[in-house]
C-alpha positions as semicolon CSV with decimal commas, in nm:
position;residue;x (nm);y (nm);z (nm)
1;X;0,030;-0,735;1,268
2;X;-0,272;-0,520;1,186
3;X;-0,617;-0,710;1,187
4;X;-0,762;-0,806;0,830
5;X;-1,057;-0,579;0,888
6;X;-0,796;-0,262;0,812
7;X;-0,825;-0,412;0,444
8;X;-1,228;-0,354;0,459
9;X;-1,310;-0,178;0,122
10;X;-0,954;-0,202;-0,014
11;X;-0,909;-0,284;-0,389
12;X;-0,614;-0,508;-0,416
13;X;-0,372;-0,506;-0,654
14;X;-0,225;-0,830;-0,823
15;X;0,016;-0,733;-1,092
16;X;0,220;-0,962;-1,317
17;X;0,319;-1,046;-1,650
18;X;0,014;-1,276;-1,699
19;X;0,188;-1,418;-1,976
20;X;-0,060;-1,584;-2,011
21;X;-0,361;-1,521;-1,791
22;X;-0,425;-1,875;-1,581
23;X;-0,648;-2,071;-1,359
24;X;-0,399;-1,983;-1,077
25;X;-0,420;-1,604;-1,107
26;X;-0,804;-1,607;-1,107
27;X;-0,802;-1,912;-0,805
28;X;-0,605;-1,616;-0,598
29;X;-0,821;-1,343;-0,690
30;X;-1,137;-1,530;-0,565
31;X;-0,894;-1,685;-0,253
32;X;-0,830;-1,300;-0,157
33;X;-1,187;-1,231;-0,185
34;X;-1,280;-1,510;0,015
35;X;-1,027;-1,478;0,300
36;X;-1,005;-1,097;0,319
37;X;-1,261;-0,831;0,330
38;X;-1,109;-0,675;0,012
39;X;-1,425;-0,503;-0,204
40;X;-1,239;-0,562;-0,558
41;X;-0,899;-0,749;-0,686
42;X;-0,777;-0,596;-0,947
43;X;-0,509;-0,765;-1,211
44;X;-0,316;-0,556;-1,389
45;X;-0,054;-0,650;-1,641
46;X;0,283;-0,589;-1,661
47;X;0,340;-0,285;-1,957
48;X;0,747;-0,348;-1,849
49;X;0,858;-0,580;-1,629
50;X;1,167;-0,472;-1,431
51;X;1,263;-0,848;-1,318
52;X;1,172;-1,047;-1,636
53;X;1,274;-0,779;-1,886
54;X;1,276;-0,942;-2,215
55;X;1,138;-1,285;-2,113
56;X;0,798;-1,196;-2,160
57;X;0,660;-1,389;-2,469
58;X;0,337;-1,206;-2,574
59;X;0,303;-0,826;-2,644
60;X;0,133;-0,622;-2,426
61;X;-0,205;-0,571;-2,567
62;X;-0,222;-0,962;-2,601
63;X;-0,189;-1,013;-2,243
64;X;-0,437;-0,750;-2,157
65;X;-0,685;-0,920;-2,386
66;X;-0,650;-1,264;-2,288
67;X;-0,678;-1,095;-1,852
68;X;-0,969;-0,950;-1,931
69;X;-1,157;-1,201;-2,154
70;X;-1,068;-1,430;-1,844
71;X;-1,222;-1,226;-1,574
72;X;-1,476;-1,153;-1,828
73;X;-1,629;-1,520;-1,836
74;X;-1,537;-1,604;-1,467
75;X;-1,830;-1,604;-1,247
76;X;-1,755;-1,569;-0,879
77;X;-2,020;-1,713;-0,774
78;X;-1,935;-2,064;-0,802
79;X;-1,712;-1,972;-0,543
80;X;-1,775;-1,690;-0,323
81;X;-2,042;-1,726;-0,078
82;X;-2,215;-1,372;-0,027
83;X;-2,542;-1,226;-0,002
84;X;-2,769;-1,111;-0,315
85;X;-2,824;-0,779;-0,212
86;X;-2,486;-0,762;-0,139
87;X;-2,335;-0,860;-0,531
88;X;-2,043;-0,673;-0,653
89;X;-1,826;-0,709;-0,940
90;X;-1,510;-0,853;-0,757
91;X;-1,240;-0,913;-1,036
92;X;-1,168;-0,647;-1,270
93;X;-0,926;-0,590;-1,542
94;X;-0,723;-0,249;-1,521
95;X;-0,524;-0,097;-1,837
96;X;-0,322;0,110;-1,618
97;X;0,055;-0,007;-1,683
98;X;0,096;0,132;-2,014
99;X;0,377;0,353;-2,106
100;X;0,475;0,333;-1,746
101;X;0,777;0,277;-1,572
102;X;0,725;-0,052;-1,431
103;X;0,745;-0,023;-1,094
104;X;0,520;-0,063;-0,817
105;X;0,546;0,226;-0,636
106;X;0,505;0,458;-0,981
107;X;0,179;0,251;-0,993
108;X;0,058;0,305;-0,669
109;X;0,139;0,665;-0,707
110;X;-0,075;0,684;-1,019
111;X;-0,397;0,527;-0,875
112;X;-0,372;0,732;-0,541
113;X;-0,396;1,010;-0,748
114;X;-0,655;0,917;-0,958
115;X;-0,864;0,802;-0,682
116;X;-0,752;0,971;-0,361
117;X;-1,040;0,818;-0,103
118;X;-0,913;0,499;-0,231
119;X;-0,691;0,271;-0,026
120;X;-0,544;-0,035;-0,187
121;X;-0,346;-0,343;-0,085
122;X;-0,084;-0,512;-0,299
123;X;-0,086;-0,874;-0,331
124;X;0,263;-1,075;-0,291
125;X;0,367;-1,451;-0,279
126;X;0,588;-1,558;0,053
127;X;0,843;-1,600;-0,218
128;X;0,882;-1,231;-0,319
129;X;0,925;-1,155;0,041
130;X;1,287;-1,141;0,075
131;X;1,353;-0,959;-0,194
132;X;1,101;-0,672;-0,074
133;X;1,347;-0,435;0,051
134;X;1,523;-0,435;-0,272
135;X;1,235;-0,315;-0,473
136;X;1,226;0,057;-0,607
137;X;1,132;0,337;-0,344
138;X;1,075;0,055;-0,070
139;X;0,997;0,331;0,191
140;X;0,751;0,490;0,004
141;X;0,579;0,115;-0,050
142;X;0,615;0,044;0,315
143;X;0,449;0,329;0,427
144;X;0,176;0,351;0,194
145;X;0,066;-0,007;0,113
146;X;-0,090;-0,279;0,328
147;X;0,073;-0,622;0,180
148;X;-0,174;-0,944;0,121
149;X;0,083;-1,226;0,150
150;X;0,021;-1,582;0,016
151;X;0,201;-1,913;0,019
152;X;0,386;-2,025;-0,200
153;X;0,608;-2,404;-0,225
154;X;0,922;-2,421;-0,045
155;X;0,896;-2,015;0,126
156;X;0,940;-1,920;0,425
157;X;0,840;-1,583;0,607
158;X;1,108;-1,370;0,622
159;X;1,034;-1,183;1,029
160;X;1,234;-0,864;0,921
161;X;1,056;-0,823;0,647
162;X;0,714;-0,884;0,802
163;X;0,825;-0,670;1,090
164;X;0,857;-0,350;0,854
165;X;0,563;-0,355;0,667
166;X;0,194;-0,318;0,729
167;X;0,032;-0,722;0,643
168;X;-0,212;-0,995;0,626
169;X;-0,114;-1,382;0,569
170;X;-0,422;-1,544;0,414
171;X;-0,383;-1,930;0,478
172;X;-0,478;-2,060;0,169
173;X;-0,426;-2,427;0,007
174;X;-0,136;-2,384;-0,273
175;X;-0,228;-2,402;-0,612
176;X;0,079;-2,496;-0,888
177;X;-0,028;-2,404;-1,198
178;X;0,222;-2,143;-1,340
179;X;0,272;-1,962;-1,699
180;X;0,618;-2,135;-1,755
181;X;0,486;-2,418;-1,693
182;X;0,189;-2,395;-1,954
183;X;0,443;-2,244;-2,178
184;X;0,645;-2,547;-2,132
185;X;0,365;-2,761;-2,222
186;X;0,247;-2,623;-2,511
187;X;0,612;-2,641;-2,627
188;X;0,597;-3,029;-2,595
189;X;0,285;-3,086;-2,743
190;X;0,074;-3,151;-2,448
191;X;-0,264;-3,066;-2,297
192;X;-0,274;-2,750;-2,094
193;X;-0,669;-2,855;-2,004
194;X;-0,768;-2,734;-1,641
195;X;-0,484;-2,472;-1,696
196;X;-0,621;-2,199;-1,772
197;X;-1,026;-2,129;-1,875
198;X;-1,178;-2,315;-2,097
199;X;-1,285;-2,045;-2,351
200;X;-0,886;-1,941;-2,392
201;X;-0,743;-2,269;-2,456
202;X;-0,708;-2,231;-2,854
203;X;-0,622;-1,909;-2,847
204;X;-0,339;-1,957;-2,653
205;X;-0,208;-2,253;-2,786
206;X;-0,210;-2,090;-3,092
207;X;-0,038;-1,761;-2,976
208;X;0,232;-1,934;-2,847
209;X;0,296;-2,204;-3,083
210;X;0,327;-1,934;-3,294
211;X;0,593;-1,780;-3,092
212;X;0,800;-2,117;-3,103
């Protein structure tokens, strides 16, 4: 398995539906900062979501929004540990889904053209793993992506997969917070407090009681 330091100066990519944005999606941005020598970790939302397909609840622009009013008030300080002189902007918001296709590997195409001395990593939970393979243009992934892998509940690591693609396992504590889940609660009436940041709490009961 290649050492962590081939990630030095990587911008990593953690993609998703974000629907909606959550303490759990910024906890592993500022995890893979932490654990990794990444320089940025970039979110960037789902425009069409080949798995989920209709499922998601908000509209695109919505969920870019909410991501990047998120980032926008999280300071990483309160949890990175880094030098003054050495401060960097670590989480950023990317509009770069839109009109796409959906998958991965169009993505990764797109930003390796756009920035061709660029090299990013893609960020996957354990529980993805097995169905790696299976994703769209899998050799072109394999070949062109290092993989940041985190735990998730209940996953194992799949050793084929791990044996055909360039990774890093960051040991990191779980964290259980989820979008269904918040969903869920606001459905029932109860407190999604702690869920997701404090400045976004209305707003997204409101959005999705709406939706109900």
């Amino acid at each position: 398995m290649p050492h962590k330091d081939s990630l030095k100066g990587a911008y990593a990519i953690l993609g998703g539906s974000f629907d909606p944005i959550h303490n759990g999606h910024l906890y592993l941005a500022k995890e893979v900062l932490s654990l990794s020598p990444v320089h940025k970790v970039i979110l960037i939302p789902s425009f069409k979501h080949n798995f989920k397909g209709d499922n998601i609840i908000l509209d695109y622009d919505t969920r870019l929004a909410l991501a990047q009013e998120a980032v926008d008030h999280f300071n990483p300080l309160n949890f990175i540990q880094q030098p003054a002189e050495d401060f960097r902007a670590p989480i950023e918001v990317w509009d770069a889904e839109r009109d796409e296709s959906g998958y991965t590997s169009d993505l990764l195409r797109k930003l390796l053209s756009q920035r061709p001395e660029q090299k990013f990593a893609f960020i996957i939970g354990a529980d993805n793993l097995a169905k790696l393979p299976n994703w769209h243009d899998f050799e072109w992934l394999r070949q062109n992506l290092h993989f940041i892998i985190l735990p998730r509940p209940n996953s194992t690591m799949p050793c084929d997969v791990l044996s055909m693609i360039e990774h890093s396992i960051l040991d990191m504590p779980l964290c259980n917070i989820s979008s269904s889940a918040i969903r869920d609660r606001i459905a029932k009436g109860e407190s999604i407090s702690g869920m997701v940041p404090e400045t976004l709490e209305m707003r997204i009961r409101e959005l999705y009681r709406n939706k109900n």
